[in-house]
C-alpha positions in Angstrom: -142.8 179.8 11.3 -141.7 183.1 10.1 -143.2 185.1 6.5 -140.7 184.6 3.9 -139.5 188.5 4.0 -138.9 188.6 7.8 -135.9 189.4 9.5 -135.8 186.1 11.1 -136.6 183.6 8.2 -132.5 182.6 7.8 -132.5 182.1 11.6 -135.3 180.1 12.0 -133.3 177.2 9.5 -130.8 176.9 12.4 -132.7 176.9 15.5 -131.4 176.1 18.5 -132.4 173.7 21.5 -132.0 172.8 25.1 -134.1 170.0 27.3 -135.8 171.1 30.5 -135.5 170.0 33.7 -138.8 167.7 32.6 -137.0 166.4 29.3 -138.4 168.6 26.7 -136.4 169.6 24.3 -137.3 174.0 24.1 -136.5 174.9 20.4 -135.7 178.4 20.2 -134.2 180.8 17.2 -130.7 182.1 17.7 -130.2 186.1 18.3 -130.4 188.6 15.2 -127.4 190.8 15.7 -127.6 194.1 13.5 -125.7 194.0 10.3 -123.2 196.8 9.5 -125.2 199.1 7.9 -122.9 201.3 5.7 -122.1 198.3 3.9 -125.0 197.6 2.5 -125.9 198.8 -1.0 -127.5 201.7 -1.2 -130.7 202.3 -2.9 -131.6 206.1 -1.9 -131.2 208.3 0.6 -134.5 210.0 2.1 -134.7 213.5 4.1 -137.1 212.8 6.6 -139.8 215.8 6.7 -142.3 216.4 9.4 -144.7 214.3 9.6 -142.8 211.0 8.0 -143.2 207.5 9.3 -141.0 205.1 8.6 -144.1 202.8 7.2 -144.5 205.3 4.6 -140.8 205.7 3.6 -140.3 201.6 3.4 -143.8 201.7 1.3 -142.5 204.6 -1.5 -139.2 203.6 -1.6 -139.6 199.4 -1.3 -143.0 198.9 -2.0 -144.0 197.1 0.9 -144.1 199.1 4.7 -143.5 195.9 6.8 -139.9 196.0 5.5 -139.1 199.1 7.5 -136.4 196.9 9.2 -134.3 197.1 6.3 -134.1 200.7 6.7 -132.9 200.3 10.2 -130.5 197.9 9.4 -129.1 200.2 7.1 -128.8 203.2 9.4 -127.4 200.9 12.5 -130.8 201.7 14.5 -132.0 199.2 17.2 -135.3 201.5 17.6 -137.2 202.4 14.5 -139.1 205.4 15.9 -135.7 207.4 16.5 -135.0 206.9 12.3 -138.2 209.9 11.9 -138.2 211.5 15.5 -135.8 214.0 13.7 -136.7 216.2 10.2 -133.8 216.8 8.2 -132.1 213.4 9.1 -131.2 211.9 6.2 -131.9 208.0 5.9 -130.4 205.2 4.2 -132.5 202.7 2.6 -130.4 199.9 1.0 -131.2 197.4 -2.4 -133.5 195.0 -1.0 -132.1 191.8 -0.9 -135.2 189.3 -0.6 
């Protein structure tokens, strides 16, 4: 259901279910609350500059831009455009744990 390095992989082994008014049974995946973010292991911290993207941060810094959310994790951030909106914020981006 969900690419092995998704946010939502360890939810989707527990999902969740209700029947309908019809008698289906509606499988859903349960709510992905943020983790706290200053406890997670700390890889680096990044300066954002003009001109960052978080894409481009996750991509130098984990190798792979799709895992941006780990970055926001890290910094307690629900929207991931307000991590770069900024330029002399300075970012956490934690150990990847995959």
């Amino acid at each position: 259901m969900f690419e092995p390095k998704s946010r939502y992989v360890s939810l989707a082994q527990c999902p969740l279910g209700f029947i309908d008014t019809q008698g289906r049974t509606i499988l859903y995946i349960p709510r992905r609350f943020l983790p706290p973010g200053g406890k997670m292991p700390l890889l680096v911290e990044i300066t954002v500059v003009a001109g960052d993207r978080l894409d481009t941060i996750t991509a130098r810094t984990l190798g792979d831009p799709e895992q941006f959310w780990r970055v926001c994790d890290a910094n307690d951030a629900m929207n991931p455009f307000e991590l770069t909106a900024e330029s002399g914020r300075v970012l956490r981006v934690p150990v990847p744990q995959f």
